[in-house]
Backbone bond lengths (Angstrom), bond angles and torsions (degrees), N, CA, C in turn:
res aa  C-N    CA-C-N  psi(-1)  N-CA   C-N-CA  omega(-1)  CA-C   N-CA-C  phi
1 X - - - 1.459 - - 1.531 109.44 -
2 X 1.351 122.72 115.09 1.172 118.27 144.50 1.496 138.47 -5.71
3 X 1.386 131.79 110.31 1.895 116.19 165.35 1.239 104.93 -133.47
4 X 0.917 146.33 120.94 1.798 152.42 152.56 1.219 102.78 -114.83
5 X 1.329 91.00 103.30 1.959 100.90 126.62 1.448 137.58 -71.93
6 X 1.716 101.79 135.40 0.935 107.89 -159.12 2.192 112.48 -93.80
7 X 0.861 141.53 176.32 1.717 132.33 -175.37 1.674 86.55 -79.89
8 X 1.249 121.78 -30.03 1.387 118.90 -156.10 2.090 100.12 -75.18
9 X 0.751 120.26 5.01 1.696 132.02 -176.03 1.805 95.35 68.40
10 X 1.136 111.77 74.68 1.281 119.06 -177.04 1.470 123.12 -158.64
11 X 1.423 130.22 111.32 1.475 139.91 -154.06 1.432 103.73 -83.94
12 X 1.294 146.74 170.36 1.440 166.62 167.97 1.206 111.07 -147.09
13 X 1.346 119.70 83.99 1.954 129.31 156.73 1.536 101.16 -100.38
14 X 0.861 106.81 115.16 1.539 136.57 153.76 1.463 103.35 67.35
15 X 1.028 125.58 39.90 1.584 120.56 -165.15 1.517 115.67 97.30
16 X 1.242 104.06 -20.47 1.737 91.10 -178.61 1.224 117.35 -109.75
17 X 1.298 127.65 142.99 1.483 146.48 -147.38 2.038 87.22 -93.36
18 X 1.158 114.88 122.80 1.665 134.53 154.65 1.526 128.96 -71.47
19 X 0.740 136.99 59.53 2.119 118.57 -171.20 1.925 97.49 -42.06
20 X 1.205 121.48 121.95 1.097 110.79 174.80 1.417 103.84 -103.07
21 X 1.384 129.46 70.22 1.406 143.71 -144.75 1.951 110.23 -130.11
22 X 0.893 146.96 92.11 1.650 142.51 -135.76 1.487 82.07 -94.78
23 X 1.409 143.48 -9.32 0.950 121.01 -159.23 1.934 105.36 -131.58
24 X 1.323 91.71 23.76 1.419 114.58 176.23 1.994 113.55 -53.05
25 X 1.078 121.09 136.32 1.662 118.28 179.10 1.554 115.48 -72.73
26 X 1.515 110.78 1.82 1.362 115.83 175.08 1.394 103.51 -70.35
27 X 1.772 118.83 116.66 1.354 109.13 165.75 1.736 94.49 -116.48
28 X 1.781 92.66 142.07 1.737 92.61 163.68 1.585 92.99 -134.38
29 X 1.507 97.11 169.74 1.235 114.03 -178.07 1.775 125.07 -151.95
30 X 1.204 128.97 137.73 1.755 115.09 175.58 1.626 96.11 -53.17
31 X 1.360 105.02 -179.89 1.733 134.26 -166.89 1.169 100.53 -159.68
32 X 1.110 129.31 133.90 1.516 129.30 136.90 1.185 117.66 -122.21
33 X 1.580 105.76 133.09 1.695 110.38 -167.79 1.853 83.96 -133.14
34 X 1.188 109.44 -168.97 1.713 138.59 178.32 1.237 119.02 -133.21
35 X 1.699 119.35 154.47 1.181 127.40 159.13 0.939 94.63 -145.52
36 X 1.955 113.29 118.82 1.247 123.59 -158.78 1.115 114.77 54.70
37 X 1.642 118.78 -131.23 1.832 128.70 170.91 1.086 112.80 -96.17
38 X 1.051 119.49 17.77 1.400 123.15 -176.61 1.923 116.93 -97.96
39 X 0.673 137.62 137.55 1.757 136.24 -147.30 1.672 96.36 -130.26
40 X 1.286 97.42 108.68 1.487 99.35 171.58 1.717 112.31 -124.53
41 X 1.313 117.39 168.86 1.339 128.13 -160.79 1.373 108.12 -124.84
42 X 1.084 106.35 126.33 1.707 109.48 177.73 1.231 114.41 -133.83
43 X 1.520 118.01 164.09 1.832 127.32 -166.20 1.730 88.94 -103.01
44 X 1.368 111.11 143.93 1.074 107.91 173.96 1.666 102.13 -126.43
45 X 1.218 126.77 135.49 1.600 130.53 -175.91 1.452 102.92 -116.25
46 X 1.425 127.71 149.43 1.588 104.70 160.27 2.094 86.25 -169.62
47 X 1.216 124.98 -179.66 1.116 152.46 149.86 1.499 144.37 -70.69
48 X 1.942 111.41 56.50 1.615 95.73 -157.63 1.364 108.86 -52.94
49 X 1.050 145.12 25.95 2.061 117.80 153.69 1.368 111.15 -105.55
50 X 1.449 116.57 21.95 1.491 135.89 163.28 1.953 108.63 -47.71
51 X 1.242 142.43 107.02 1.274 142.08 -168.23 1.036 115.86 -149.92
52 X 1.724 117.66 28.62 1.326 122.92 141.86 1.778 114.39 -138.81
53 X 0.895 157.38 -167.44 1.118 164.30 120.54 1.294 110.98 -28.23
54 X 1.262 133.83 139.24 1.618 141.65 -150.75 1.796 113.46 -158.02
55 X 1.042 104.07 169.82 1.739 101.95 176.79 1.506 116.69 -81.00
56 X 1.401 122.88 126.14 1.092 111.43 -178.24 1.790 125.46 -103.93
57 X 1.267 125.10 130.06 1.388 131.18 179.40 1.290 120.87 -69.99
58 X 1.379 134.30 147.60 1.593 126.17 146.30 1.234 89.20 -132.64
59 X 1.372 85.95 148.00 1.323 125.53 161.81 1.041 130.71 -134.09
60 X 1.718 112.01 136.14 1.438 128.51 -161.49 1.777 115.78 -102.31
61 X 1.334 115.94 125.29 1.576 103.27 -170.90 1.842 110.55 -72.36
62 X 1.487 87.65 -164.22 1.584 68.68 -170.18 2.393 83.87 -117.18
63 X 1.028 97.98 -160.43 1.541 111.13 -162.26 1.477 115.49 -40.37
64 X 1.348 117.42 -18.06 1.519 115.86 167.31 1.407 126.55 -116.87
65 X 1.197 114.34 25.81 1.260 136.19 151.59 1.165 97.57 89.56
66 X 1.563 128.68 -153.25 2.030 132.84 -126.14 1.645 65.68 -108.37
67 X 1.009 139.33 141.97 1.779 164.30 152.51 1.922 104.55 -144.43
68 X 1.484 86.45 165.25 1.539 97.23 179.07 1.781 128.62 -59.84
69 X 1.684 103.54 6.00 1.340 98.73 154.16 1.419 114.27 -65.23
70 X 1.196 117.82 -65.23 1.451 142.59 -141.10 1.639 103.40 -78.97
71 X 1.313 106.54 -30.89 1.429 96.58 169.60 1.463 111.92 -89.39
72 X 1.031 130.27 -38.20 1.834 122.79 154.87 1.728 112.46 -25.96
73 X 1.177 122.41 -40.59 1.208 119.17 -149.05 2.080 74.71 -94.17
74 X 1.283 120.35 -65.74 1.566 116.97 165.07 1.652 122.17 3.41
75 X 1.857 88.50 -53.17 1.342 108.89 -151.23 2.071 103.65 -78.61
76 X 1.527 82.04 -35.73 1.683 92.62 -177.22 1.467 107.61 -62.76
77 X 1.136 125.46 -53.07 1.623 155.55 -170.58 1.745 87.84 -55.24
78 X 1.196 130.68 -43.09 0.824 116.90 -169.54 1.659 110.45 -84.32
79 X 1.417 118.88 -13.55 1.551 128.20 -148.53 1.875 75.39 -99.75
80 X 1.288 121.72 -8.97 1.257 110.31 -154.46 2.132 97.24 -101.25
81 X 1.216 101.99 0.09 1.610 123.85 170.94 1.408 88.19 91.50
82 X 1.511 137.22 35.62 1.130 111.27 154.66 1.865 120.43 -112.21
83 X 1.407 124.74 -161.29 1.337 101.43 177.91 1.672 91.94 -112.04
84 X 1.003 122.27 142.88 1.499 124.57 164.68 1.366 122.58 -136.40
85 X 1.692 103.27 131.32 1.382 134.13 170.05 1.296 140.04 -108.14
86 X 1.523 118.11 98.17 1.339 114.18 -170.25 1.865 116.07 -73.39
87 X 0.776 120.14 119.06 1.250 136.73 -166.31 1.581 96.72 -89.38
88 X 1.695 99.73 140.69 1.141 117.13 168.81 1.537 132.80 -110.02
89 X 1.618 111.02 117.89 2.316 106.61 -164.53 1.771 74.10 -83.61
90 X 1.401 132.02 -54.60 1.292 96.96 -140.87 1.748 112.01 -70.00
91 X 0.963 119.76 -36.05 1.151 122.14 -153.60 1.658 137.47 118.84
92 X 1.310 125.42 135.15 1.400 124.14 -160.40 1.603 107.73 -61.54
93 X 1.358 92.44 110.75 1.818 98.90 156.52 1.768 85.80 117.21
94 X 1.169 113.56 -10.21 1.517 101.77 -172.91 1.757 104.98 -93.57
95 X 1.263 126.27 104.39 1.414 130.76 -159.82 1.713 83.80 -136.86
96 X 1.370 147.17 127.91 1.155 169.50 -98.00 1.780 88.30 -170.08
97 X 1.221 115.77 102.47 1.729 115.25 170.73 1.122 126.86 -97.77
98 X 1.528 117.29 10.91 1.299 131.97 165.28 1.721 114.20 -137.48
99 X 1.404 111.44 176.92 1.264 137.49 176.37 1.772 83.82 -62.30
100 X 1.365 120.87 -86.66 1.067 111.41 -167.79 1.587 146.37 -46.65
101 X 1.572 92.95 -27.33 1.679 94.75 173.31 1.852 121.40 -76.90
102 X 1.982 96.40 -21.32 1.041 102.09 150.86 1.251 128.69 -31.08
103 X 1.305 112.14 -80.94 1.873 138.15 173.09 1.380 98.98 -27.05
104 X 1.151 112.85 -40.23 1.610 105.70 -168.23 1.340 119.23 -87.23
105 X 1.604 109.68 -28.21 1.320 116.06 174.07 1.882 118.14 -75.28
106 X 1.099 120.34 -37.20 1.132 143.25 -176.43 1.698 108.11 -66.94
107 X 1.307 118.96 -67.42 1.376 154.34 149.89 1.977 84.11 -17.49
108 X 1.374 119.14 -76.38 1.530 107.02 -163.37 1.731 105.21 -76.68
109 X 1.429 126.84 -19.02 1.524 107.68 167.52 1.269 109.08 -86.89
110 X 1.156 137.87 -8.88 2.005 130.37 170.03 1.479 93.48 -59.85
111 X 1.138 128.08 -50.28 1.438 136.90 -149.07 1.464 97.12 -84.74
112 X 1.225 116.26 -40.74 1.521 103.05 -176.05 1.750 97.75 -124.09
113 X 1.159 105.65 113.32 1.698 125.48 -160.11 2.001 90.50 -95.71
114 X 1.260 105.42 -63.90 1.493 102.54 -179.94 1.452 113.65 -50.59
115 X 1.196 144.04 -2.90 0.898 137.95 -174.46 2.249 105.75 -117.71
116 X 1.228 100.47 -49.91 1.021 105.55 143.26 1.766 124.28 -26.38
117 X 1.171 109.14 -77.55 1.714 114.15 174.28 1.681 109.82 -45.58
118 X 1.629 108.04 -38.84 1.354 104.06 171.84 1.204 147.62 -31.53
119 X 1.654 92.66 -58.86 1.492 143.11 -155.72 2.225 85.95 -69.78
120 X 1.242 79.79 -63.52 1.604 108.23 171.79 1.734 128.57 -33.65
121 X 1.073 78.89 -65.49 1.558 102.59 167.28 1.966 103.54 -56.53
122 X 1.011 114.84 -77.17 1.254 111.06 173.90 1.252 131.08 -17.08
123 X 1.463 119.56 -46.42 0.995 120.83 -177.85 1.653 110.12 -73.81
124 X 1.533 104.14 -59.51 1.164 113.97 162.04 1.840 116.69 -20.18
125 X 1.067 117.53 -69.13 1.286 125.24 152.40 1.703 118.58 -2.29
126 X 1.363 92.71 -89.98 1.464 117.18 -179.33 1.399 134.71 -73.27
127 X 1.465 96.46 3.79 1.510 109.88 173.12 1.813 105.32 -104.28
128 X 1.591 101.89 -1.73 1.495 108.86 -177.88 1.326 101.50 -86.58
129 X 1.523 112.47 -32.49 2.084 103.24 -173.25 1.343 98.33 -70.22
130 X 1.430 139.44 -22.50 1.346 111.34 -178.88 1.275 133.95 -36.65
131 X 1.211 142.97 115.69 1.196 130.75 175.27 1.577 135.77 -54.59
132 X 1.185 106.55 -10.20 1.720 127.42 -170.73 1.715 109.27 -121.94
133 X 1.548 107.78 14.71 1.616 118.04 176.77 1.690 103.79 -117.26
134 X 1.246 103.92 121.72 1.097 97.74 159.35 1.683 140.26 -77.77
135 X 1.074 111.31 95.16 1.587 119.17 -157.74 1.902 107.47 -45.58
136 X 1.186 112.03 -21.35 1.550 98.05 -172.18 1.746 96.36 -94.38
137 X 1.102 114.34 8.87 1.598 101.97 165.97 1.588 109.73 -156.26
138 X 1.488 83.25 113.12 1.736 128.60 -159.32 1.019 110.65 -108.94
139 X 1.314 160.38 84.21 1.485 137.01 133.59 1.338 136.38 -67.01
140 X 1.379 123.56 151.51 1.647 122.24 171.00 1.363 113.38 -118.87
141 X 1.378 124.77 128.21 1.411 133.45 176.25 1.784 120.13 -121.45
142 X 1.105 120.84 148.91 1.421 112.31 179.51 1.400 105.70 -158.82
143 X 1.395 120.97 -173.63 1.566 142.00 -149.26 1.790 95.70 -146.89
144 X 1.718 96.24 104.39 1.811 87.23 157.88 1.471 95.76 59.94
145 X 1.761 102.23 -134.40 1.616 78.40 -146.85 1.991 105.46 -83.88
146 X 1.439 101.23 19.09 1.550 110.51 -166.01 2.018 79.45 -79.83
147 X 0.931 133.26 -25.94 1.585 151.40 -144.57 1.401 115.65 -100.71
148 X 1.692 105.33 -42.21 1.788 122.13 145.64 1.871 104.52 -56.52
149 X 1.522 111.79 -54.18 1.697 114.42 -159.14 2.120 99.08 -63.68
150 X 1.423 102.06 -17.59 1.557 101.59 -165.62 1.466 105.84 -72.04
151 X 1.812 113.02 -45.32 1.508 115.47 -167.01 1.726 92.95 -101.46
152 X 0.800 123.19 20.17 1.526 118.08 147.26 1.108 122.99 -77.76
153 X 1.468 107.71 -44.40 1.523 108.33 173.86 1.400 131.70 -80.07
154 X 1.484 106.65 -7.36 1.312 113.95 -178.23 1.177 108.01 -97.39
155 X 1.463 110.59 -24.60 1.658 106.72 165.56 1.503 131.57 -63.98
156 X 1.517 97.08 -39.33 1.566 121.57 156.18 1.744 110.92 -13.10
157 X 1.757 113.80 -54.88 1.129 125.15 -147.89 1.282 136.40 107.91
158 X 1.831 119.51 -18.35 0.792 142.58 131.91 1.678 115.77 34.44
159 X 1.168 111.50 101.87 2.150 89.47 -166.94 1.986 80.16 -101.44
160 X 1.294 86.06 94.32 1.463 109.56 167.63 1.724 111.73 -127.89
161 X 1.091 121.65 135.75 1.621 121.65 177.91 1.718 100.30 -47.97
162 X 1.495 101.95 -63.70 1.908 103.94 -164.19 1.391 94.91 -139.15
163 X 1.706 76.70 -177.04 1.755 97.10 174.40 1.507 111.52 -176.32
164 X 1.831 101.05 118.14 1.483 98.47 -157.72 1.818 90.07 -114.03
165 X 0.971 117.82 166.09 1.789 148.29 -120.32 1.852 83.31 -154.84
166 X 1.641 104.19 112.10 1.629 99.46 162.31 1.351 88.80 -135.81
167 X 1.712 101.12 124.61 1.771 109.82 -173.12 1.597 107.79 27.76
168 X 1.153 135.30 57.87 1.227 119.35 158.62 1.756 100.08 -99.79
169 X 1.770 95.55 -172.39 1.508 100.86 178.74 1.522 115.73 -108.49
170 X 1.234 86.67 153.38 1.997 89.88 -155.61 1.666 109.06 -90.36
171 X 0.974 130.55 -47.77 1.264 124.56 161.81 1.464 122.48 -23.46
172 X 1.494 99.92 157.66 1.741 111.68 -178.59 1.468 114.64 -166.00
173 X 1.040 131.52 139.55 1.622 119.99 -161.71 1.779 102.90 -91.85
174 X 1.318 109.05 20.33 1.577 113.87 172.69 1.187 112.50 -160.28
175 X 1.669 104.19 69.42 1.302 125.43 129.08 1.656 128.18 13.75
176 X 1.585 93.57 -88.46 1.387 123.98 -168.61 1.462 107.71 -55.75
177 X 1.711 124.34 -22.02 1.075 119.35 178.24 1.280 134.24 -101.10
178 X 1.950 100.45 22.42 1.411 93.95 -178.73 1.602 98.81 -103.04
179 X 1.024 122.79 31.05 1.813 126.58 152.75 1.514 112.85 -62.21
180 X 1.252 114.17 -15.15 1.672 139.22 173.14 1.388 111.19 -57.30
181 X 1.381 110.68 -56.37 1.375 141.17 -174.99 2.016 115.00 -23.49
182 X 1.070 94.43 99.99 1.505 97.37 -171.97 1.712 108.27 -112.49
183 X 1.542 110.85 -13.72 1.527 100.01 -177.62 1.839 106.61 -108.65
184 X 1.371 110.34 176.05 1.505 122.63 -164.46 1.758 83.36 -76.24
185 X 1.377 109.60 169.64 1.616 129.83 167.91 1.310 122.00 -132.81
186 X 1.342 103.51 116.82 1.814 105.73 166.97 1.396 113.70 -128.35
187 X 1.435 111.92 118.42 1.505 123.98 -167.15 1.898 96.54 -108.07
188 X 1.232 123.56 114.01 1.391 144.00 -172.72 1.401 109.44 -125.17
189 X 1.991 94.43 87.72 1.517 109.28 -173.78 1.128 125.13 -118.23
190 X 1.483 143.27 167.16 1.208 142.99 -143.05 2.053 98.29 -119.26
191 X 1.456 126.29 111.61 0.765 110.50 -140.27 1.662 90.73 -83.18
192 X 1.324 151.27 32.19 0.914 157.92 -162.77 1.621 111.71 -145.56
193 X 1.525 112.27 -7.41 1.447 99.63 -171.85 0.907 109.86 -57.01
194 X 2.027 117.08 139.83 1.710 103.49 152.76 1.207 126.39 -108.29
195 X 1.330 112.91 43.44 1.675 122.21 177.68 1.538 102.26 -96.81
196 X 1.641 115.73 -30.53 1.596 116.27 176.27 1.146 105.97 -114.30
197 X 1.860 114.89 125.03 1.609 117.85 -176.34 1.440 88.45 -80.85
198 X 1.594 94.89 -177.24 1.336 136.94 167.23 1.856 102.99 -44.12
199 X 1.441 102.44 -64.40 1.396 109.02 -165.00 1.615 97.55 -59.58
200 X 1.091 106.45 -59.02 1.790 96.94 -176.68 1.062 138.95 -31.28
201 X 2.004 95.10 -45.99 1.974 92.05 168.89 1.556 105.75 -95.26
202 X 1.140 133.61 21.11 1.537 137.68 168.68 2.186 85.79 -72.01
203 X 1.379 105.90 -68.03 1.426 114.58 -145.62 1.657 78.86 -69.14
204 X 1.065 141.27 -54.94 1.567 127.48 -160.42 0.892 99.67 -52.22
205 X 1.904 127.67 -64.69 1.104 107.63 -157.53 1.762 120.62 -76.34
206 X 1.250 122.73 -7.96 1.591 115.89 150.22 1.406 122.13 -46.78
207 X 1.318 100.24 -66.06 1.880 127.75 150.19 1.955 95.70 4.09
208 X 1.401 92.80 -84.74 1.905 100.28 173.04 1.058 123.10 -59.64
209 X 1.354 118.85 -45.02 1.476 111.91 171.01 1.710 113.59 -64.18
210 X 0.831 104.38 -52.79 1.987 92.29 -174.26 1.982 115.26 -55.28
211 X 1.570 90.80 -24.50 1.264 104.87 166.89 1.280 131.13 -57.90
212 X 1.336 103.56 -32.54 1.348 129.15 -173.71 1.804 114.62 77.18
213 X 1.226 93.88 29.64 1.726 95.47 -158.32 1.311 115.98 -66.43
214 X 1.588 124.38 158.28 1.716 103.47 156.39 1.343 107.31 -95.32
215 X 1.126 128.58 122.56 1.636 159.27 -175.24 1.457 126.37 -105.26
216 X 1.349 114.69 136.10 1.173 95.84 152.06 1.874 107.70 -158.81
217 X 1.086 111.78 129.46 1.401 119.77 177.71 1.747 117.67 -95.82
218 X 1.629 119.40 136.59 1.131 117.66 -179.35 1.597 110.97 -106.38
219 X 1.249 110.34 162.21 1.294 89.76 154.42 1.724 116.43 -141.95
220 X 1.451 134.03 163.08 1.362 135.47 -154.88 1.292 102.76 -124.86
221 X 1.556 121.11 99.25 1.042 91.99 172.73 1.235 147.08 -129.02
222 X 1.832 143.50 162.72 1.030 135.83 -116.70 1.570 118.78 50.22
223 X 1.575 108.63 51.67 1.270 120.11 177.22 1.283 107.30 -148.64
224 X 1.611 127.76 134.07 1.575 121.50 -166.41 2.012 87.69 -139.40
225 X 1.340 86.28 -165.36 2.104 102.25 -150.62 2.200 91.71 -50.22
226 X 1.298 87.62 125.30 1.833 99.59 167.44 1.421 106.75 78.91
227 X 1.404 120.20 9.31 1.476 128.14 156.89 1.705 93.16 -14.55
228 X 0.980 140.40 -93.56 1.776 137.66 -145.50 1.669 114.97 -67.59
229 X 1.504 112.86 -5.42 1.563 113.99 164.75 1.187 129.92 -90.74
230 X 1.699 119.70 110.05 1.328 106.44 -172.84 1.536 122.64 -45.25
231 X 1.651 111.89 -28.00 1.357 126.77 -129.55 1.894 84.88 -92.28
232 X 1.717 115.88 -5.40 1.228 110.42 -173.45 1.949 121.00 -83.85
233 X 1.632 90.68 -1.28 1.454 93.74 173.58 1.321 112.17 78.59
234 X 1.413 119.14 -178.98 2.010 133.56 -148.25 1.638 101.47 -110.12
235 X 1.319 117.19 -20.03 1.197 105.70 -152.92 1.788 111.34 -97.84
236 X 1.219 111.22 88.94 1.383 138.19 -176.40 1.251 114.77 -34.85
237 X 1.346 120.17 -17.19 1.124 122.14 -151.46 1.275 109.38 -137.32
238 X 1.445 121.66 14.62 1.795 125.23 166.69 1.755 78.66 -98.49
239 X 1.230 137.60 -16.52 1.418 120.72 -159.76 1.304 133.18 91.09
240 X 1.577 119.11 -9.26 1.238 141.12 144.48 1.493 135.47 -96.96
241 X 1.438 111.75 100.25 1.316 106.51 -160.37 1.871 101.14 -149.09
242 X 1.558 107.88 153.69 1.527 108.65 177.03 1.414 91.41 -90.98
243 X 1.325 111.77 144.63 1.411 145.65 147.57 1.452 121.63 -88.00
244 X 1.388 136.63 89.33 1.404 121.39 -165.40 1.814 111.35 -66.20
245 X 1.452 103.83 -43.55 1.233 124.38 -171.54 1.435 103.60 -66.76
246 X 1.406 138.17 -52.03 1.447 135.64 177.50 1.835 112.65 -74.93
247 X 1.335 109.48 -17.11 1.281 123.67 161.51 1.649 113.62 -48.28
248 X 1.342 93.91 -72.34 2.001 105.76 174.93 1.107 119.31 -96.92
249 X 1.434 132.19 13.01 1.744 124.94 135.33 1.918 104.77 -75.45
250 X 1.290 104.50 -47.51 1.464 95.12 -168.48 1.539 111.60 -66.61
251 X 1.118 126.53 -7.41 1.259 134.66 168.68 1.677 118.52 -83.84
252 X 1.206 111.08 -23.99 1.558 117.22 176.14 1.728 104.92 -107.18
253 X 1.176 116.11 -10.00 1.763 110.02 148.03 0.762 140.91 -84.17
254 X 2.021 109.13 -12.56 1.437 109.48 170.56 2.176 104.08 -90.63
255 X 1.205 112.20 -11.72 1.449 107.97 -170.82 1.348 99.47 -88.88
256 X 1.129 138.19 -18.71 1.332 148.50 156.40 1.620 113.38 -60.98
257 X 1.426 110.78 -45.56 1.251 89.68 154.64 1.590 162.38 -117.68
258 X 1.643 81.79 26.82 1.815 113.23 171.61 1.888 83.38 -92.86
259 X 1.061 136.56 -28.50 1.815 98.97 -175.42 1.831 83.22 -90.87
260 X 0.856 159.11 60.04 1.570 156.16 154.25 1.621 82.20 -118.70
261 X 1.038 141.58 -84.28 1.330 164.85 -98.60 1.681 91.54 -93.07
262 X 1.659 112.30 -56.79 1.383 130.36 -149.27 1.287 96.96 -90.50
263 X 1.752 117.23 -32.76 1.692 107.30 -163.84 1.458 117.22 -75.14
């Protein structure tokens, strides 16, 4: 991966510009909130010269839980005047140190979706006591399978504005319940992934249509599963790979459509 620093006190990872500035208005912070008895941990990002109530983000990590991707992306969301919180399904202390424990963690919320929505909900929840969020305008965004956890919840019913989809997987074993569906959709996909067939986005996008949803799906292409993480490496052809270019379009289609969403 690429890094230059610039004379101007300013970083370059992978395309994205750093302020390397200590005295920057970005404040983040840990959280600990619950669902049920269960104790989960979340990144909190926001803007102290924030002095009204504002739109608030979540964000969902992707298979190895809240790491220094996911709060970067927090951190931007927040540079963007909103407040953002990466929300945690697995739970505090549960951080996955391989590919495989991933599989395993991921593997048990596909399977159990109601609980999943839970996990979800929670955060949702707790990003409403903020005092500097405006609770009637909510979005949820995620990465992979943070990107499956986003339109779960919006299918849920969720009285969330949106919920945008980065390479996650589109399927859901309840269909029938996205007649629920109360927030906007932006699905930002890699037109090469091979983690989502053909048939999958055939049935989603019926999925929206029978829904009657307003939708909208992108696609990137020469971009496959985690296209927007630098940290996913060059090699195109295990199926995990950064896309710089579908990285920072898919990032200026989703801010395009949080100011649609928020105004």
């Amino acid at each position: 991966m690429k890094i230059t620093v610039l004379g101007t006190g300013i970083l370059i990872i992978g395309g994205w510009l750093f302020p390397m500035n200590t005295q920057a208005a970005i404040q983040t912070k840990t959280i600990e909130y619950k669902c049920n008895d269960v104790i989960l941990e979340g990144y909190l990002a926001y803007d102290d010269a924030i002095k009204e109530r504002v739109p608030g983000v979540l964000i969902v990590h992707e298979w190895r839980g809240i790491g220094d991707y996911e709060k970067m992306r927090a951190e931007k969301i927040a540079s963007l005047g909103y407040v953002g919180l990466v929300i945690d399904i697995y739970g505090k202390g549960i951080r996955p140190k391989d590919d495989k424990e991933a599989a395993k963690q991921t593997h048990f919320y596909r399977a159990n979706r109601p609980l999943m929505r839970k996990r979800a909900q929670a955060g949702l929840d707790e990003i409403r006591k903020l005092k500097f969020v405006d609770p009637n305008r909510i979005a949820i965004m995620g990465y992979c399978f943070g990107g499956t956890v986003s339109l779960e919840l919006a299918r849920s019913g969720a009285d969330i504005k949106g919920a945008v989809s980065f390479h996650g997987s589109l399927e859901t074993p309840f269909p029938q319940e996205t007649k629920n569906l109360k927030a906007k959709i932006l699905v930002l996909h890699g037109a090469d992934d091979p983690s989502v067939t053909a048939e999958q986005i055939s049935v989603f996008q019926n999925e929206m249509r029978s829904a009657k949803a307003d939708w909208q799906m992108v696609y990137y292409g020469n971009a496959v599963h985690r296209f927007s993480n630098p940290m996913a490496g060059e090699n195109f052809a295990s199926g995990f790979a950064y896309n710089q270019e579908a990285d920072l379009r898919s990032w200026e289609a989703m801010k395009i459509f949080f100011k649609e969403i928020f105004s």
